[in-house]
mmCIF file of the N, C-alpha and C atoms, coordinates in Angstrom:
data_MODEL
# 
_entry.id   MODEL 
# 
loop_
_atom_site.group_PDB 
_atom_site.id 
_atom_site.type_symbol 
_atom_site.label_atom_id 
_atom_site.label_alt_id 
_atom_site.label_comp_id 
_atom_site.label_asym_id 
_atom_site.label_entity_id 
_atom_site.label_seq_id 
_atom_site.pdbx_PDB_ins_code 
_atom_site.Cartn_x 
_atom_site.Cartn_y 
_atom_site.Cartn_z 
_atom_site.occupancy 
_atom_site.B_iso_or_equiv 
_atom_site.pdbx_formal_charge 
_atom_site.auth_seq_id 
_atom_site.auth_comp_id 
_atom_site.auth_asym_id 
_atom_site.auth_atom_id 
_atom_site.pdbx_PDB_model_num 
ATOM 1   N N  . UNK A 1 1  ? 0.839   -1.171  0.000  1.00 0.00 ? 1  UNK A N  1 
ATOM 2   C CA . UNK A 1 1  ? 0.000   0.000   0.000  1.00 0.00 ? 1  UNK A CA 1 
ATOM 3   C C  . UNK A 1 1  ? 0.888   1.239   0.000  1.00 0.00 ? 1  UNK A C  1 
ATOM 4   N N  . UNK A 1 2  ? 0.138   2.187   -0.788 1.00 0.00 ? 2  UNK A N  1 
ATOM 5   C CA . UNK A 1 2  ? 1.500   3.193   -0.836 1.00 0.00 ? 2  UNK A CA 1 
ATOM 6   C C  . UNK A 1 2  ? 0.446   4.546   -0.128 1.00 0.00 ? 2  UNK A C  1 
ATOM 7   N N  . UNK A 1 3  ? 1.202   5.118   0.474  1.00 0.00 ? 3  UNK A N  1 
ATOM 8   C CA . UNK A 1 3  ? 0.456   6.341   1.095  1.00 0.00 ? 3  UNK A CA 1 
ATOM 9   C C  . UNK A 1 3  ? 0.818   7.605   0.628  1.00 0.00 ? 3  UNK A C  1 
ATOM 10  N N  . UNK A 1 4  ? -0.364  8.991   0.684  1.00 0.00 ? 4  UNK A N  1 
ATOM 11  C CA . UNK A 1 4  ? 0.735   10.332  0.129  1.00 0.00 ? 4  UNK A CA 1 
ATOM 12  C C  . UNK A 1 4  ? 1.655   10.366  0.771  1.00 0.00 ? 4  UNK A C  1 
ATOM 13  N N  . UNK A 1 5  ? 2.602   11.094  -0.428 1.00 0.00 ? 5  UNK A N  1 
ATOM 14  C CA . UNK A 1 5  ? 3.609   11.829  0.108  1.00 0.00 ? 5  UNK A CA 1 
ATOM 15  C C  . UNK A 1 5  ? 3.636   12.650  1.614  1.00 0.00 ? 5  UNK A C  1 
ATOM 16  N N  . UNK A 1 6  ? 1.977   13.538  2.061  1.00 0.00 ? 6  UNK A N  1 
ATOM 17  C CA . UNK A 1 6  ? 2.142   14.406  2.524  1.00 0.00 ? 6  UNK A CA 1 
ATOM 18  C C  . UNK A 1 6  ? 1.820   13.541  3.900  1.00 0.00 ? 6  UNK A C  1 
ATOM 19  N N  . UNK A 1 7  ? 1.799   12.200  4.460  1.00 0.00 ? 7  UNK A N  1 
ATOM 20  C CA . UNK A 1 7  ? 1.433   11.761  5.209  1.00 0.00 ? 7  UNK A CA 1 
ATOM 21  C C  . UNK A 1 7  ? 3.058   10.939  5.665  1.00 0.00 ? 7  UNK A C  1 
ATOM 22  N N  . UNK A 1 8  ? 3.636   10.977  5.077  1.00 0.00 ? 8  UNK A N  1 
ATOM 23  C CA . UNK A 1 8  ? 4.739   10.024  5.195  1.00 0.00 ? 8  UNK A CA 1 
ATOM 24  C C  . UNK A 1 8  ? 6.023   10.556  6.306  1.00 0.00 ? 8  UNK A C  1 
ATOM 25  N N  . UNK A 1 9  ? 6.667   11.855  5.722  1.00 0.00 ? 9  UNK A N  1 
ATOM 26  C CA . UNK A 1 9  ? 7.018   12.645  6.705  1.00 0.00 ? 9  UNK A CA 1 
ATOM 27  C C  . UNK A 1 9  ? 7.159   12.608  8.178  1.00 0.00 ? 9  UNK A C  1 
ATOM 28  N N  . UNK A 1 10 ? 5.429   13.235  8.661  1.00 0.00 ? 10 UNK A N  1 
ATOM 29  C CA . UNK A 1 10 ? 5.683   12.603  10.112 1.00 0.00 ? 10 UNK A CA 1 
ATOM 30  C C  . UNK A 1 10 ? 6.142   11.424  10.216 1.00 0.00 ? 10 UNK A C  1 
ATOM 31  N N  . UNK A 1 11 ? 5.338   10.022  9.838  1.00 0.00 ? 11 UNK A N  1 
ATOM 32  C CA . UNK A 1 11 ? 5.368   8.655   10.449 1.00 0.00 ? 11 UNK A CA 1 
ATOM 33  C C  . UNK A 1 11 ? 7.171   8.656   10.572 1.00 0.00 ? 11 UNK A C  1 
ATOM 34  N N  . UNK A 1 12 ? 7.789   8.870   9.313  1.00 0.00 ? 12 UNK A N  1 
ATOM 35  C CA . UNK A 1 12 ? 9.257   8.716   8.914  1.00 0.00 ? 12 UNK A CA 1 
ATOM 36  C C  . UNK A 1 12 ? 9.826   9.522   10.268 1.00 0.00 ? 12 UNK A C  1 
ATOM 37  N N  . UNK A 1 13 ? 9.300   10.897  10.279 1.00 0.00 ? 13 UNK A N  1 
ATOM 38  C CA . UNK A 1 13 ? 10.085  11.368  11.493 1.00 0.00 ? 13 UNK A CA 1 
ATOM 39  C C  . UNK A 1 13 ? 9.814   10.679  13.352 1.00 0.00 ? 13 UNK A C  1 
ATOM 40  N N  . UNK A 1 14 ? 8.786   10.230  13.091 1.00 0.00 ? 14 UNK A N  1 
ATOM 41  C CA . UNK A 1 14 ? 8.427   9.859   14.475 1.00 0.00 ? 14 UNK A CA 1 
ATOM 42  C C  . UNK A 1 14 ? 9.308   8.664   14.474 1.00 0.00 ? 14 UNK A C  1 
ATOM 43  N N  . UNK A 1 15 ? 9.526   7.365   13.446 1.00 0.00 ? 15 UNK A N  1 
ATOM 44  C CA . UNK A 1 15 ? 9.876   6.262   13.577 1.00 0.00 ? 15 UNK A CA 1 
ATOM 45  C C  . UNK A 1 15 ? 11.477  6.579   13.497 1.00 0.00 ? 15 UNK A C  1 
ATOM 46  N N  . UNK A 1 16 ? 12.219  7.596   13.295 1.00 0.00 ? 16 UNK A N  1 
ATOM 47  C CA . UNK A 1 16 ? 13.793  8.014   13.196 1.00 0.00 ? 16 UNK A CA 1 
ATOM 48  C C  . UNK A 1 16 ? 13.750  8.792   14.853 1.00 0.00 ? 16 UNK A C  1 
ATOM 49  N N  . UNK A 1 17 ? 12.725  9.032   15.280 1.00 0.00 ? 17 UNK A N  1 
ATOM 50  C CA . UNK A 1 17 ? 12.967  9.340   17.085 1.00 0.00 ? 17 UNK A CA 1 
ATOM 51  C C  . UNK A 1 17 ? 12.925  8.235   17.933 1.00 0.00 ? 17 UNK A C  1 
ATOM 52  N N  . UNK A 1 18 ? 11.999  7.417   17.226 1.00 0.00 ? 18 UNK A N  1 
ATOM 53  C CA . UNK A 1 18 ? 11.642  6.246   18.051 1.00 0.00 ? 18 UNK A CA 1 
ATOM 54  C C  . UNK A 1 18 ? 13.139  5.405   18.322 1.00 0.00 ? 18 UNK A C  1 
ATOM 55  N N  . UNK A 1 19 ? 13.739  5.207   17.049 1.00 0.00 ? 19 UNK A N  1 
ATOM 56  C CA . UNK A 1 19 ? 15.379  4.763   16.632 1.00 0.00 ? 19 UNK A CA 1 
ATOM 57  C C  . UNK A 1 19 ? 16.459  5.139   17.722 1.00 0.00 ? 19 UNK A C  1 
ATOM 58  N N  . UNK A 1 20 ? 16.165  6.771   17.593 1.00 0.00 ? 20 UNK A N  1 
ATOM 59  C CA . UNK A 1 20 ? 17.349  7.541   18.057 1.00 0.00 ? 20 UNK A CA 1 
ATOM 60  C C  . UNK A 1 20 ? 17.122  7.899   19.770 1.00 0.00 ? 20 UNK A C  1 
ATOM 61  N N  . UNK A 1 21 ? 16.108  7.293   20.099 1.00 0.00 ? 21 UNK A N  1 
ATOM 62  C CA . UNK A 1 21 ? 15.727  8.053   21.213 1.00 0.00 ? 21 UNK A CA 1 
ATOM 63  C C  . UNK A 1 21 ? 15.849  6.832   22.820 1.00 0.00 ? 21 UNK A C  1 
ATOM 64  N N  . UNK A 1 22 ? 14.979  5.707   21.940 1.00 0.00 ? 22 UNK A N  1 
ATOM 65  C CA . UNK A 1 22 ? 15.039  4.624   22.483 1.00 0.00 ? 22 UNK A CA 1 
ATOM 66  C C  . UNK A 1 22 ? 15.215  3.634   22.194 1.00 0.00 ? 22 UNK A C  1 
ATOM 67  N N  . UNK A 1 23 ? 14.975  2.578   20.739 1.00 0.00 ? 23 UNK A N  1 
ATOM 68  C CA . UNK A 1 23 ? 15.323  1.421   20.197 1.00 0.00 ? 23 UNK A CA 1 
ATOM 69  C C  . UNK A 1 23 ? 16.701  1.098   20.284 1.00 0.00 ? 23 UNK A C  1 
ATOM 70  N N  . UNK A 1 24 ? 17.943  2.202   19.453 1.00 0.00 ? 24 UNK A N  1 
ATOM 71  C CA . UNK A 1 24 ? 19.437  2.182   19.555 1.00 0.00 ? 24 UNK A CA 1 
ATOM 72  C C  . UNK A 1 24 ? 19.812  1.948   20.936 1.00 0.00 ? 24 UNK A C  1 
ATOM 73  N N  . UNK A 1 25 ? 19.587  2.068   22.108 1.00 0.00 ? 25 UNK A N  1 
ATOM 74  C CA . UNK A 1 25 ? 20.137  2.145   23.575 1.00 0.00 ? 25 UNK A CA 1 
ATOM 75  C C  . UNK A 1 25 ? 19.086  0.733   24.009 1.00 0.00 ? 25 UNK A C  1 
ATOM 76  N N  . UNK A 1 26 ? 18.992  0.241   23.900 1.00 0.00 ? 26 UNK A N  1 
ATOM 77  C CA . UNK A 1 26 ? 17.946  -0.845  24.558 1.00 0.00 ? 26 UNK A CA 1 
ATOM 78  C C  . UNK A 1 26 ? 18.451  -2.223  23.802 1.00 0.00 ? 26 UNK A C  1 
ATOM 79  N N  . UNK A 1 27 ? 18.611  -3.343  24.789 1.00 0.00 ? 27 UNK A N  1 
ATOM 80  C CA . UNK A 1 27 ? 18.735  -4.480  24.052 1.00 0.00 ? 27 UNK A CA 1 
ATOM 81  C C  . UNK A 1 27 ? 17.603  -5.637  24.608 1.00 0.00 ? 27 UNK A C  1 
ATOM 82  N N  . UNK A 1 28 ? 16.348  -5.875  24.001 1.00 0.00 ? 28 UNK A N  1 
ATOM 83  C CA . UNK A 1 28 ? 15.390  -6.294  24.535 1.00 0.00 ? 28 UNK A CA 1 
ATOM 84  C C  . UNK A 1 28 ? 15.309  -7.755  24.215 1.00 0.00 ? 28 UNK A C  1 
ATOM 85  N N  . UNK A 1 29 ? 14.802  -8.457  24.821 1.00 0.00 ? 29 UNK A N  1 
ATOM 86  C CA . UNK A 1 29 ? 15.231  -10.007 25.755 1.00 0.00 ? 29 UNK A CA 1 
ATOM 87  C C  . UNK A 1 29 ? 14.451  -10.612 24.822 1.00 0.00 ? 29 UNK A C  1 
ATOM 88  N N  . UNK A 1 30 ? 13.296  -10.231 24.547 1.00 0.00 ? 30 UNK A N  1 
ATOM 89  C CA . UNK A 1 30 ? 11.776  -10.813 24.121 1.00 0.00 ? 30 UNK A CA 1 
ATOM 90  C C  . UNK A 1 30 ? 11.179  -9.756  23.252 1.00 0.00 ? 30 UNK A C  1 
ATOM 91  N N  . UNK A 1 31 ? 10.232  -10.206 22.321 1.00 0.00 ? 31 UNK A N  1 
ATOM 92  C CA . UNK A 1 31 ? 9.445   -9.377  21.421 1.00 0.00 ? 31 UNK A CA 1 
ATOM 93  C C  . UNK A 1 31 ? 8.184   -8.595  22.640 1.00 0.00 ? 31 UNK A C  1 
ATOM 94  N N  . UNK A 1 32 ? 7.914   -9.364  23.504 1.00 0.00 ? 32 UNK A N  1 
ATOM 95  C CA . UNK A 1 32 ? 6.826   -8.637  24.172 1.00 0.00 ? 32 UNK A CA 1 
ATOM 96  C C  . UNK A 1 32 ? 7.476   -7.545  25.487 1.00 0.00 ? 32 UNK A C  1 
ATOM 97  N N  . UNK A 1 33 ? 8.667   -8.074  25.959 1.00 0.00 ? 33 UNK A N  1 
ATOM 98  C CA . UNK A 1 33 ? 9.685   -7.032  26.742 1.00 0.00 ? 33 UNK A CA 1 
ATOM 99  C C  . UNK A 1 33 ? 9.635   -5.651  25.400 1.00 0.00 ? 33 UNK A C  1 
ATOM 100 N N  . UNK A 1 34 ? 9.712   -5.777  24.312 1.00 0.00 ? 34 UNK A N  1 
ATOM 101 C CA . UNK A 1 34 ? 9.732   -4.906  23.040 1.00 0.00 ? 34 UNK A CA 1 
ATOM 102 C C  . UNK A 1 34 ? 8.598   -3.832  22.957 1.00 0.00 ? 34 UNK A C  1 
ATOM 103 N N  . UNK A 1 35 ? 8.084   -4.821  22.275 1.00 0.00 ? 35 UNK A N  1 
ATOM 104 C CA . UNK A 1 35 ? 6.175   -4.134  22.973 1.00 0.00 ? 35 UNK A CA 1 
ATOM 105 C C  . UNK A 1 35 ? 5.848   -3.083  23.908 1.00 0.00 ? 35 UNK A C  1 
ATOM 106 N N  . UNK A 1 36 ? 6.397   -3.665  25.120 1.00 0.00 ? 36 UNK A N  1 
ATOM 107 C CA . UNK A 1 36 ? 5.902   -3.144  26.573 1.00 0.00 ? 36 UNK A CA 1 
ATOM 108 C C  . UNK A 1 36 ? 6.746   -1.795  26.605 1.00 0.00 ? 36 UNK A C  1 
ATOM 109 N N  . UNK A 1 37 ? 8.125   -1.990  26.532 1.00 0.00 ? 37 UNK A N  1 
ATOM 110 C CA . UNK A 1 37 ? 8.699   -0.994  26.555 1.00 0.00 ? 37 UNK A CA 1 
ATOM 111 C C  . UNK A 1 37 ? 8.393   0.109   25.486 1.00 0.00 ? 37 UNK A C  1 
ATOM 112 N N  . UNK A 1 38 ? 8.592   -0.391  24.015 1.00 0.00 ? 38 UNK A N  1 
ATOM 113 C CA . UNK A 1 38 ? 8.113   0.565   23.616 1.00 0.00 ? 38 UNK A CA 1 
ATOM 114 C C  . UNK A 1 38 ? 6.830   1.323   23.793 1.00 0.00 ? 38 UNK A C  1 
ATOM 115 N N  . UNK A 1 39 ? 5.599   0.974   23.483 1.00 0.00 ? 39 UNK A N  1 
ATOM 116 C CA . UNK A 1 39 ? 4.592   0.825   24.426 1.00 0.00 ? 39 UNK A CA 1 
ATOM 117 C C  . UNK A 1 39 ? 4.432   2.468   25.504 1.00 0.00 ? 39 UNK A C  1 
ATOM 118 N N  . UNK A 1 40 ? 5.452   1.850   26.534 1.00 0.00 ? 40 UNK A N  1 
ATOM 119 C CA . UNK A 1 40 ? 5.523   2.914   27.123 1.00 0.00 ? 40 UNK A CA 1 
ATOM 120 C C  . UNK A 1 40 ? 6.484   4.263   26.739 1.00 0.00 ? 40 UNK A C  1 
ATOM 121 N N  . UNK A 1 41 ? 6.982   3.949   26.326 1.00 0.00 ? 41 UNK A N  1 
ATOM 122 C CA . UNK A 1 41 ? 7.942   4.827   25.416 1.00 0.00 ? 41 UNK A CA 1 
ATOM 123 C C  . UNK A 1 41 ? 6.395   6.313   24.806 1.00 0.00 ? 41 UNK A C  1 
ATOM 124 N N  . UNK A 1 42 ? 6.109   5.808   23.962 1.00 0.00 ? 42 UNK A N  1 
ATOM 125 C CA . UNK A 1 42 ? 5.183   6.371   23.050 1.00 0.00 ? 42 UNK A CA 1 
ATOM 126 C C  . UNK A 1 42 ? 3.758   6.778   24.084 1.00 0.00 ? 42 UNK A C  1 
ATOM 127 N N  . UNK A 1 43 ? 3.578   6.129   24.794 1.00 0.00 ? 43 UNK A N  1 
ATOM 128 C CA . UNK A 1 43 ? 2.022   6.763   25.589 1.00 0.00 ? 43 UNK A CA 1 
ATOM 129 C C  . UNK A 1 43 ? 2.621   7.463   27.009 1.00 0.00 ? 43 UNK A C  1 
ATOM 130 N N  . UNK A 1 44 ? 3.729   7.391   27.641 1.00 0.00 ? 44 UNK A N  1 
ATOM 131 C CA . UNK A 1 44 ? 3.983   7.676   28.685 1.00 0.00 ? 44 UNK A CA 1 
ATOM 132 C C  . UNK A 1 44 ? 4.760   8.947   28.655 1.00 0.00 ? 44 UNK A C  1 
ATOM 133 N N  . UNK A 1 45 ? 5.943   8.523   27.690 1.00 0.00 ? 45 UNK A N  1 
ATOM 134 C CA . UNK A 1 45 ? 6.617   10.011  26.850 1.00 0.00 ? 45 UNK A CA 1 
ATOM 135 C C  . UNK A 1 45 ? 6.008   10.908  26.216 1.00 0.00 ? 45 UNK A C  1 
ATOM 136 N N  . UNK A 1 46 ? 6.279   9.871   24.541 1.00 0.00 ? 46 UNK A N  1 
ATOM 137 C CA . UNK A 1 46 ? 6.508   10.820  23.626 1.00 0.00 ? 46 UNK A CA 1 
ATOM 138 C C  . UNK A 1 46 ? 5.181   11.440  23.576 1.00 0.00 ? 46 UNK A C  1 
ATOM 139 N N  . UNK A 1 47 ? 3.920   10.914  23.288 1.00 0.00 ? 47 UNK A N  1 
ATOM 140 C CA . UNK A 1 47 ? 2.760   11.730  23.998 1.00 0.00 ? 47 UNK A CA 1 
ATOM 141 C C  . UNK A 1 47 ? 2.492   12.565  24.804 1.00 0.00 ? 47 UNK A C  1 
ATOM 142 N N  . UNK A 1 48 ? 2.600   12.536  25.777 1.00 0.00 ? 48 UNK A N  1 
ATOM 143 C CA . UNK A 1 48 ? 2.686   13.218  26.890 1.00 0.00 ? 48 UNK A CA 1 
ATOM 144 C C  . UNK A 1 48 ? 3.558   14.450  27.715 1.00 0.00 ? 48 UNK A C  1 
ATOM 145 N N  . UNK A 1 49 ? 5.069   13.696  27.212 1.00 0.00 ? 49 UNK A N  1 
ATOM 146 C CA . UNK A 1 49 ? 6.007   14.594  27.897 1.00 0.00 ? 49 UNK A CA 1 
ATOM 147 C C  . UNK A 1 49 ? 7.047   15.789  27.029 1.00 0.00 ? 49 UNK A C  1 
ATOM 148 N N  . UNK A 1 50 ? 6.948   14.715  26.009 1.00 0.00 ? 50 UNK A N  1 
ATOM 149 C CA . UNK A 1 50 ? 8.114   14.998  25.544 1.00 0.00 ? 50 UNK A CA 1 
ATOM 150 C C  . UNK A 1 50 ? 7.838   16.214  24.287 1.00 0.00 ? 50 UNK A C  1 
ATOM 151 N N  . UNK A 1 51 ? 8.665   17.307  23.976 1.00 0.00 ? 51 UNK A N  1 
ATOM 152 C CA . UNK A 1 51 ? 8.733   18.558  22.862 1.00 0.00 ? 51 UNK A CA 1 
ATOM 153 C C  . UNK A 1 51 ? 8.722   18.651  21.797 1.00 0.00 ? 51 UNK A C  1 
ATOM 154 N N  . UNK A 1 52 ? 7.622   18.987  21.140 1.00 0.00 ? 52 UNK A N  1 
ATOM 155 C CA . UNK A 1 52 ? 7.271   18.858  19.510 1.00 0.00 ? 52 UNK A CA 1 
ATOM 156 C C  . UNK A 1 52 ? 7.973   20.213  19.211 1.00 0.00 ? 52 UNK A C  1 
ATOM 157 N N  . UNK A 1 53 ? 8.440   19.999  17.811 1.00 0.00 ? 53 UNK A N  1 
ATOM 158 C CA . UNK A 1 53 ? 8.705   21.389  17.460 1.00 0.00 ? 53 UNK A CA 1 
ATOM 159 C C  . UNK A 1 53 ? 7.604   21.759  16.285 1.00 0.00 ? 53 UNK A C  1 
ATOM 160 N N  . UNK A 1 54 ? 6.821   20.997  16.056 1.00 0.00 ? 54 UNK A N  1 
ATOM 161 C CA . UNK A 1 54 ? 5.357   21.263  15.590 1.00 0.00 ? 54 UNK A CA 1 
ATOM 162 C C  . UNK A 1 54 ? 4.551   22.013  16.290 1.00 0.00 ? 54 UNK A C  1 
ATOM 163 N N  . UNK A 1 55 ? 4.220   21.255  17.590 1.00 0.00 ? 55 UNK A N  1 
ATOM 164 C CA . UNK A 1 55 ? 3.789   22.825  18.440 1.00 0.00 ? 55 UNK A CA 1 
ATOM 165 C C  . UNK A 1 55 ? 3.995   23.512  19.054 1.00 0.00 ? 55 UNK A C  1 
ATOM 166 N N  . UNK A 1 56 ? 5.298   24.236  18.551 1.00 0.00 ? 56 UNK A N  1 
ATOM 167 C CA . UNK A 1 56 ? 6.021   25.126  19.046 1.00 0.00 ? 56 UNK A CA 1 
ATOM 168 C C  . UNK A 1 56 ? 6.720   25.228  20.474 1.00 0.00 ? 56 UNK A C  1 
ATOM 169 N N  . UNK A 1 57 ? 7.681   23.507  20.174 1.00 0.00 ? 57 UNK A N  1 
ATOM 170 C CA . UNK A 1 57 ? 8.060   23.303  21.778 1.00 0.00 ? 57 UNK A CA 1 
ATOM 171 C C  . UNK A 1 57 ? 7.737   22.867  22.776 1.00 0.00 ? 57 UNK A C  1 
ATOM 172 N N  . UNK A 1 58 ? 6.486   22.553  22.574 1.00 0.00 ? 58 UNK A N  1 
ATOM 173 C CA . UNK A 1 58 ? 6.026   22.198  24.203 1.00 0.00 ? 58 UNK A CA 1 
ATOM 174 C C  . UNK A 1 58 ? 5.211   20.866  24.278 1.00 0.00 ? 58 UNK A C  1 
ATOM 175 N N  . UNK A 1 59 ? 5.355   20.027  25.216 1.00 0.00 ? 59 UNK A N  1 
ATOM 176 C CA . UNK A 1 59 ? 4.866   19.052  25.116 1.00 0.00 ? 59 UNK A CA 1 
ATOM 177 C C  . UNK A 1 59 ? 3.070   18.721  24.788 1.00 0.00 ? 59 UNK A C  1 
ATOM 178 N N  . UNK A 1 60 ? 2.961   17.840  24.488 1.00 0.00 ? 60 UNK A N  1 
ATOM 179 C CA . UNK A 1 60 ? 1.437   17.666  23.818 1.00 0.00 ? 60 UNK A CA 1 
ATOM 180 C C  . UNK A 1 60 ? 0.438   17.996  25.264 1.00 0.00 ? 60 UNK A C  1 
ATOM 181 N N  . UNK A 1 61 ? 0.919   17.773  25.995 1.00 0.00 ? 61 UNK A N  1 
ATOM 182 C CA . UNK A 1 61 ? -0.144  18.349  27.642 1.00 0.00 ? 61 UNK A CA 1 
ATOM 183 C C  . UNK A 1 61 ? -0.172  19.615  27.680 1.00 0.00 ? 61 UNK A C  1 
ATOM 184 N N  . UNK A 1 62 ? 1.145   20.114  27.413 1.00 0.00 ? 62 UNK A N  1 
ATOM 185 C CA . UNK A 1 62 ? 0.952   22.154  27.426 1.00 0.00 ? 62 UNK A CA 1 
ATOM 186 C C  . UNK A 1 62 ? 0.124   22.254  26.687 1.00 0.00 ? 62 UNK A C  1 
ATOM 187 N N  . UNK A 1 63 ? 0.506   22.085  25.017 1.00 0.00 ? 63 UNK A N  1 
ATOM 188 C CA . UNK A 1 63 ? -0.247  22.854  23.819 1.00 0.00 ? 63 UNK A CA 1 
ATOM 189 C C  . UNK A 1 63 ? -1.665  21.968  24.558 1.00 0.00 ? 63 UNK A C  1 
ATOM 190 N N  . UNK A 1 64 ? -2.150  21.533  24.619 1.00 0.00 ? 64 UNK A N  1 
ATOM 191 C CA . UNK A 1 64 ? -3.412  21.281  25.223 1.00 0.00 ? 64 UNK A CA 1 
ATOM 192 C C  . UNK A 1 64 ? -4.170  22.356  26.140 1.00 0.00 ? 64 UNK A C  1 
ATOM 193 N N  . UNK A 1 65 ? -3.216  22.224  27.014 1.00 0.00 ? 65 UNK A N  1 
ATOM 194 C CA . UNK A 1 65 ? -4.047  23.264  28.206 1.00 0.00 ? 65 UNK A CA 1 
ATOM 195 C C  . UNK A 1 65 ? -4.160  24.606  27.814 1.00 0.00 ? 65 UNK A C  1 
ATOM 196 N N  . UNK A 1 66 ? -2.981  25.743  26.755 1.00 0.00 ? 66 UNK A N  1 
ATOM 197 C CA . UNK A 1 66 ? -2.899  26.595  26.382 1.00 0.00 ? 66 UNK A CA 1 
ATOM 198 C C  . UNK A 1 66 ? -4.106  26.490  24.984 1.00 0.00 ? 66 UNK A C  1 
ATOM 199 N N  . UNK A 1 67 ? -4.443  25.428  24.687 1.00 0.00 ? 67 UNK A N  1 
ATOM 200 C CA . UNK A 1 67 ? -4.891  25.514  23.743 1.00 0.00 ? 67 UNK A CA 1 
ATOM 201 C C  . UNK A 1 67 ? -6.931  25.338  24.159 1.00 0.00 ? 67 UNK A C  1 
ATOM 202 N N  . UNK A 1 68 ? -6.652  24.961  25.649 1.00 0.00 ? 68 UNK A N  1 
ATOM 203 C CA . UNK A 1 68 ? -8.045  25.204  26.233 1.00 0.00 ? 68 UNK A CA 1 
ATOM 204 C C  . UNK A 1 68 ? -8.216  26.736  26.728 1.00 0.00 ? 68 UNK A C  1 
ATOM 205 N N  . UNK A 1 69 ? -6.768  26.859  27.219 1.00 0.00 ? 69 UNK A N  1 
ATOM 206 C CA . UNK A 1 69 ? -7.259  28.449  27.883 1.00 0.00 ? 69 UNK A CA 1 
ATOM 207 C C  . UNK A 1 69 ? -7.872  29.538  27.165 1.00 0.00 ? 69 UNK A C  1 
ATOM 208 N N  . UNK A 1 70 ? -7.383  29.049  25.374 1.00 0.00 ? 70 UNK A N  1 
ATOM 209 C CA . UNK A 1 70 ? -7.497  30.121  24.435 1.00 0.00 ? 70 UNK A CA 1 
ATOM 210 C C  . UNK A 1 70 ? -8.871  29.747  23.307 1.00 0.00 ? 70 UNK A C  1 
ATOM 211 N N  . UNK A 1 71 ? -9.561  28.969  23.969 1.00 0.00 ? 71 UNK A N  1 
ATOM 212 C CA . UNK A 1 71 ? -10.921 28.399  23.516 1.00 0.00 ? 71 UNK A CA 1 
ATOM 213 C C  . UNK A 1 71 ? -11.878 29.101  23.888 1.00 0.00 ? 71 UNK A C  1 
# 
């Protein structure tokens, strides 16, 4: 399946953080040790904590709340 161009980008950039951030430093035992960790990686972090420079720096919980205050 081939997807646009204009969709590809992110996934490509998220999956070259995912690489650089946590996969490269981790040597995981089991496919489901894999899972789990990543897993949390992505709902505990990169969701949550960690700095988009899409929205201007700040983690997806800020631009949220700033983005309620200004509703």
């Amino acid at each position: 399946m081939k997807f646009p161009r204009s969709t590809r980008p992110p996934a490509e950039s998220f999956f070259h953080t995912l690489k650089v951030e946590l996969v490269s430093s981790c040597d995981f035992k089991t496919r489901d040790e894999a899972k789990q960790i990543i897993f949390e990686y992505i709902e505990v972090f990169y969701n949550r904590k960690r700095k988009h420079s899409s929205i201007g720096y700040m983690s997806p919980s800020q631009y949220e709340i700033e983005w309620f205050k200004s509703a």
